[in-house]
C-alpha positions as CSV (number, residue, x, y, z in Angstrom):
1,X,159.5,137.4,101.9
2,X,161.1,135.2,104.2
3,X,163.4,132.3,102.6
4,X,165.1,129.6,104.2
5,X,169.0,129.4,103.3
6,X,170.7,126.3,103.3
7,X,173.5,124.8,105.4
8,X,170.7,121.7,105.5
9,X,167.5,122.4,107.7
10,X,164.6,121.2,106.4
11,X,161.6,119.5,106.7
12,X,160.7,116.7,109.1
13,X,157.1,115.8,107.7
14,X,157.1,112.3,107.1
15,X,155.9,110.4,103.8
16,X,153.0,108.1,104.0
17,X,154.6,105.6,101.6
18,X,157.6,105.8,104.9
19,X,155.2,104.6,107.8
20,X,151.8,103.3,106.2
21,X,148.8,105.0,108.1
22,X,151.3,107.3,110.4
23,X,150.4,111.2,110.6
24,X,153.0,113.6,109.6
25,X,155.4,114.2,112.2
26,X,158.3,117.1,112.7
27,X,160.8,117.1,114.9
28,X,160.6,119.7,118.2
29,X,161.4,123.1,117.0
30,X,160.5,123.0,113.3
31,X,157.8,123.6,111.5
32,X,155.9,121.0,109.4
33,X,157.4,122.1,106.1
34,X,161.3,122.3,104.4
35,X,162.5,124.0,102.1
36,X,162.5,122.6,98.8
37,X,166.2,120.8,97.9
38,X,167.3,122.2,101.0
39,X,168.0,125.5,99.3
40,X,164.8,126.9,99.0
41,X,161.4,128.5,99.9
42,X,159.5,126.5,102.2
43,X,156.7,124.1,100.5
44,X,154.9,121.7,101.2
45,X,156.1,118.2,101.5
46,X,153.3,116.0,100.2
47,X,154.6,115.6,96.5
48,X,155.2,112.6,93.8
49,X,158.6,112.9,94.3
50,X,160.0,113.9,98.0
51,X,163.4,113.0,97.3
52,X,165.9,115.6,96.8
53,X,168.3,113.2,95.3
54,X,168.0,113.6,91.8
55,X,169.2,110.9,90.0
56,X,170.6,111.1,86.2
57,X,172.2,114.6,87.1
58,X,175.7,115.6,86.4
59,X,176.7,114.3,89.4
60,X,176.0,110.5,88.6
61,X,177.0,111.5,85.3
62,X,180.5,112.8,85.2
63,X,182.0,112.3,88.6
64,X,183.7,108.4,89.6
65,X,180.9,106.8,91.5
66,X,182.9,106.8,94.5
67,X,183.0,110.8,94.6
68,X,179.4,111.0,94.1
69,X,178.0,110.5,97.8
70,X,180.8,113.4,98.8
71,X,179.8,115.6,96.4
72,X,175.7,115.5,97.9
73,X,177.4,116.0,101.0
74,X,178.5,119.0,100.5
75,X,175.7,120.2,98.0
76,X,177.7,120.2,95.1
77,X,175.0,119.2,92.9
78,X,172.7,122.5,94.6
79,X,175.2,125.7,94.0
80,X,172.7,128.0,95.1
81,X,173.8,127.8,98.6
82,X,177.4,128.3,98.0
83,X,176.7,131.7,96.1
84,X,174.6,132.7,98.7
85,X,177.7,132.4,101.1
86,X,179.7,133.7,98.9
87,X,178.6,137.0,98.0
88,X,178.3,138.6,101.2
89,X,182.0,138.2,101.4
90,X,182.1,139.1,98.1
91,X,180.6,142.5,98.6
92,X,182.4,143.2,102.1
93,X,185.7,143.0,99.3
94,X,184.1,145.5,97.3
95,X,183.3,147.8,99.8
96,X,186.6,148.1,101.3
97,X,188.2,148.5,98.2
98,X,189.0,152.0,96.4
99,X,188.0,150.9,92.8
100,X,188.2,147.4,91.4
101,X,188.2,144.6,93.9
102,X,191.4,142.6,94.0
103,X,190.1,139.7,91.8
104,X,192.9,137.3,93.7
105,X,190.8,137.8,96.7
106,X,187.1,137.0,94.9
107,X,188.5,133.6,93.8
108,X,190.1,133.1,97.1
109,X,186.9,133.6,99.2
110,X,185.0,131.5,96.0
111,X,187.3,128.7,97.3
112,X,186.1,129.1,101.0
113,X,182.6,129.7,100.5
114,X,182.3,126.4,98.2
115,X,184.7,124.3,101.2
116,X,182.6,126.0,104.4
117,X,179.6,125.7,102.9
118,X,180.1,122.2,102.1
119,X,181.1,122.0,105.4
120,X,178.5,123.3,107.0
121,X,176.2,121.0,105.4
122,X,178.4,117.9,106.1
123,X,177.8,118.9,109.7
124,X,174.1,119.0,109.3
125,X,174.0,115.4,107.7
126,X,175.7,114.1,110.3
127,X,173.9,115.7,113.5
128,X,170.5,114.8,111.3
129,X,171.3,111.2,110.3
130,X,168.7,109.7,112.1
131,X,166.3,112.2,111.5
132,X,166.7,111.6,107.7
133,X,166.4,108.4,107.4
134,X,162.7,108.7,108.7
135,X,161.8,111.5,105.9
136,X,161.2,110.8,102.4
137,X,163.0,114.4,100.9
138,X,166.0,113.3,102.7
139,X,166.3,109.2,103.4
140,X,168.2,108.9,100.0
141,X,171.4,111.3,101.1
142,X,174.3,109.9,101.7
143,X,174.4,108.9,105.1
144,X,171.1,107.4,106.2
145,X,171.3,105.8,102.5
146,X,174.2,104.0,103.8
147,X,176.4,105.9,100.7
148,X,178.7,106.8,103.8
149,X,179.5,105.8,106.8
150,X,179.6,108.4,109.9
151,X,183.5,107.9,110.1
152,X,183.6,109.0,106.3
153,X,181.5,111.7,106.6
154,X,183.3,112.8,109.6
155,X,186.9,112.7,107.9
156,X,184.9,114.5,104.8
157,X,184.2,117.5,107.5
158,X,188.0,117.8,108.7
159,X,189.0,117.7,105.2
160,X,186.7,120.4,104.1
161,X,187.6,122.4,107.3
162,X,191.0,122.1,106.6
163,X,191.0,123.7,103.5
164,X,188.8,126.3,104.8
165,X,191.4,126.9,107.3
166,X,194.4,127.5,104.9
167,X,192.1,129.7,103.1
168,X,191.7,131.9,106.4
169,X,194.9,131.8,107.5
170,X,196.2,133.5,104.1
171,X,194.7,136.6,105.4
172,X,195.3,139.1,108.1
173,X,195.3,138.5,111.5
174,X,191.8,140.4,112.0
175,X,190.0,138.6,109.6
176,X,191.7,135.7,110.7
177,X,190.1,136.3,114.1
178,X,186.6,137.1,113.0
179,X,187.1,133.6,110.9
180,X,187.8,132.1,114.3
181,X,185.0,134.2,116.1
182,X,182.1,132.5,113.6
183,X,182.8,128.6,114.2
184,X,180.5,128.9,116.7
185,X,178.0,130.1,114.8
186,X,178.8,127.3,112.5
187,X,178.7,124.5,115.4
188,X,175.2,125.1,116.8
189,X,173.5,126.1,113.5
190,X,172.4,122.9,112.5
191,X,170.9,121.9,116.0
192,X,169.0,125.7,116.0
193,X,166.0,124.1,114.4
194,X,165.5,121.8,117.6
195,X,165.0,124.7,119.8
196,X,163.3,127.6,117.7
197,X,160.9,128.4,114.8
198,X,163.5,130.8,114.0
199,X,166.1,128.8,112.7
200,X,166.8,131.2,109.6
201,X,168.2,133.8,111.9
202,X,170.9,132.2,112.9
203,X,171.3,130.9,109.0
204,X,171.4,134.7,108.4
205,X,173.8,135.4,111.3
206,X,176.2,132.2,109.3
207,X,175.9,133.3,105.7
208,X,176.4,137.0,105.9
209,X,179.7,137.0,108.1
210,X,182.1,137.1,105.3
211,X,180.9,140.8,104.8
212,X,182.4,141.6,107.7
213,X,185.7,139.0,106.7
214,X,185.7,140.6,103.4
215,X,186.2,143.8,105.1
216,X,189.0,142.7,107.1
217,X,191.0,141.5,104.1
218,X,190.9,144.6,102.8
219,X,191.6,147.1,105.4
220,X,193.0,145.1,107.9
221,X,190.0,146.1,110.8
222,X,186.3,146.6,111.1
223,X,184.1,149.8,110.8
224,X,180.7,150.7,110.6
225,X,180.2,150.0,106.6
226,X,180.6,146.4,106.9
227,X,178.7,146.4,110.0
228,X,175.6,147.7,108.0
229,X,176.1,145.3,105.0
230,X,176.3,142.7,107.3
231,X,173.0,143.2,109.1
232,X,171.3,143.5,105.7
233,X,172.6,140.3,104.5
234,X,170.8,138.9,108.1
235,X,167.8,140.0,107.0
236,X,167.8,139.1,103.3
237,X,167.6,136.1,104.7
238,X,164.1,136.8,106.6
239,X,162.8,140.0,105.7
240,X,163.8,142.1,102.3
241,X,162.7,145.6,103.0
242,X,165.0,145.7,106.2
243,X,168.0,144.5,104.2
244,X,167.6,147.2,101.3
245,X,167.4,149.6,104.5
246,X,170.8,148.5,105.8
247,X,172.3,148.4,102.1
248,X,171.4,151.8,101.8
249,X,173.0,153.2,104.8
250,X,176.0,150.8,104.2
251,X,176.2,152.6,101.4
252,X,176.0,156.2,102.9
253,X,178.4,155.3,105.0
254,X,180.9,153.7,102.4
255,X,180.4,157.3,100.8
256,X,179.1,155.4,97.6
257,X,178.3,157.6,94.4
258,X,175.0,157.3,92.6
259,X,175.2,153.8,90.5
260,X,175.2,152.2,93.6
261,X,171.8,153.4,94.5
262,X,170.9,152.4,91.0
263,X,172.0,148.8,91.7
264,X,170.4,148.7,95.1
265,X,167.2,149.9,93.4
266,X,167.5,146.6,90.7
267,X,168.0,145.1,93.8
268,X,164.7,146.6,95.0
269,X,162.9,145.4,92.0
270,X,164.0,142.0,92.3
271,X,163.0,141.2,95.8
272,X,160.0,143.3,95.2
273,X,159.2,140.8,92.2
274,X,159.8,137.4,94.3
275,X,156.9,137.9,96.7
276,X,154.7,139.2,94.0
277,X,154.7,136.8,91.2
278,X,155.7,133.0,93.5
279,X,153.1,130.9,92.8
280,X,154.0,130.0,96.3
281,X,151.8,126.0,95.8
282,X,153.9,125.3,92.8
283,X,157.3,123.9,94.5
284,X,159.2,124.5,91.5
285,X,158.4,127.9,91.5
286,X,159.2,128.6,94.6
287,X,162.7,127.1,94.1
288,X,162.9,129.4,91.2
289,X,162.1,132.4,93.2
290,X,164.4,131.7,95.8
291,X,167.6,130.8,93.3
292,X,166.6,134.1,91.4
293,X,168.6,135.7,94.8
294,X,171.6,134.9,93.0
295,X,170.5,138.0,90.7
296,X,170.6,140.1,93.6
297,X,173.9,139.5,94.4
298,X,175.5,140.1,91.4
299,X,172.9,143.5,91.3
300,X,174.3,144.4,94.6
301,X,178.3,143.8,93.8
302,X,177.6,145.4,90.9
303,X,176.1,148.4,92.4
304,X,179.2,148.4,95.2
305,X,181.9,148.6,92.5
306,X,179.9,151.5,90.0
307,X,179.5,153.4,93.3
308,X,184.0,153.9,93.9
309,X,183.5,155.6,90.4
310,X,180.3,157.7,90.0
């Protein structure tokens, strides 16, 4: 089942009540749906209510109204996509370690994945801007709303980066240099989906690195166990039975006891159930599906640590 991660690409079809009488249109090298919120299984676009701007949420309600346009920017108000980023890395941790993870090390990857991830999609408002302001799902966000201007947005990005960059640089040097090695990844993401229907690849390729960084924290160099988890996480992203494939032999190789192959097989059971009970019409239930991955990570990181002990 494939899903559509989210550092922001989406869908170009145009609203009727936008351009009276125009067709739907879609920019080159996407196809003519988005996922839902940004975060989500694709759907279609011709619904009551395009906008992912949701007003009356806990954004307009409890941050200062001059916080709230950063906060869409960088998805605060959609976690989904930050635990998506996060447990990759997450897992890599686990992996590496010899019992229980180092739990200063969770929260400090928690902090990056929440400031790259916001990032990440404070770079695709800004290369999409135009674009935006032409679709109904997306003409509210901040910057083709007029929330921000571009210079804001762009001082946002460094801001965000910045943090991200004293949260790498508290590591070793190797994962310091695999942190390095993925900004360009990062960079050409959000234009991906101008040039290919396969957009979620390199979405896969982004989210999943902090396995490998995870790693690195721990042991201070790469081997073949991350490398596995890694590719799995690439194809959680676009096809499930491949990734429990990888997560198995990452967990061969990791020389994991047999609770971890009872968490990968909750794992099994929950990407089994996605495909097989989406009521894949119903947007919101797609949305659910796709959020319901946040179960699998915790399976999976579950099934990681029970594996050092039994």
């Amino acid at each position: 089942m494939a899903v559509e991660k989210e550092l922001g690409a989406g869908v170009t079809l145009t609203h009727p009540a936008l351009r009276p009488g125009s067709p739907p249109s879609r920019t080159p090298g996407e196809g003519a749906e988005r996922s839902e919120a940004g975060e989500g299984l694709a759907v279609p676009a011709a619904f009551s209510d395009p906008s992912d701007i949701h007003h009356g949420d806990w954004v307009e309600r409890h941050l200062p109204t001059w916080s709230q346009p950063y906060a869409r920017l960088a998805r605060l108000d959609r976690p989904i996509g930050t635990w998506l980023l996060l447990f990759p890395g997450w897992w890599g941790i686990a992996l590496a370690a010899s019992g229980w993870p180092d739990p200063a090390l969770l929260l400090l990857f928690a902090l990056g994945a929440v400031t790259m991830r916001g990032a990440g999609c404070t770079l695709n408002d800004i290369a999409d801007r135009h674009y935006d302001a032409q679709v109904a799902r997306t003409r509210l966000r901040p910057l083709p709303s007029g929330a921000v201007t571009l210079w804001q947005a762009a001082l946002f990005l460094l801001f965000q980066l910045a943090i991200g960059a004293a949260v790498l640089f508290s590591l070793n040097w190797a994962s310091v240099l695999l942190g390095v090695a993925v900004l360009g990844l990062i960079g050409t993401y959000p234009f991906m989906k101008r040039v290919t229907y396969w957009p979620q690849v390199f979405l896969g390729l982004n989210f999943n690195w902090g396995a490998l960084i995870g790693w690195t924290a721990v042991t201070g160099e790469l081997a073949l166990p991350p490398l596995l988890l890694y590719l799995g996480g690439i194809f959680w992203t676009i096809g499930y039975a491949a990734a429990l494939t990888a997560w198995a032999m990452a967990g061969l190789a990791a020389g994991l006891g047999f609770l971890f192959w009872l968490g990968l097989a909750g794992s099994a059971v929950q990407l089994a159930w996605q495909p097989a009970c989406v009521a894949i019409d119903d947007p919101a239930d797609c949305l659910r599906k796709f959020r319901s991955n946040r179960a699998v990570g915790w399976l999976m990181l579950a099934a990681i640590v029970a594996g050092h002990f039994a």
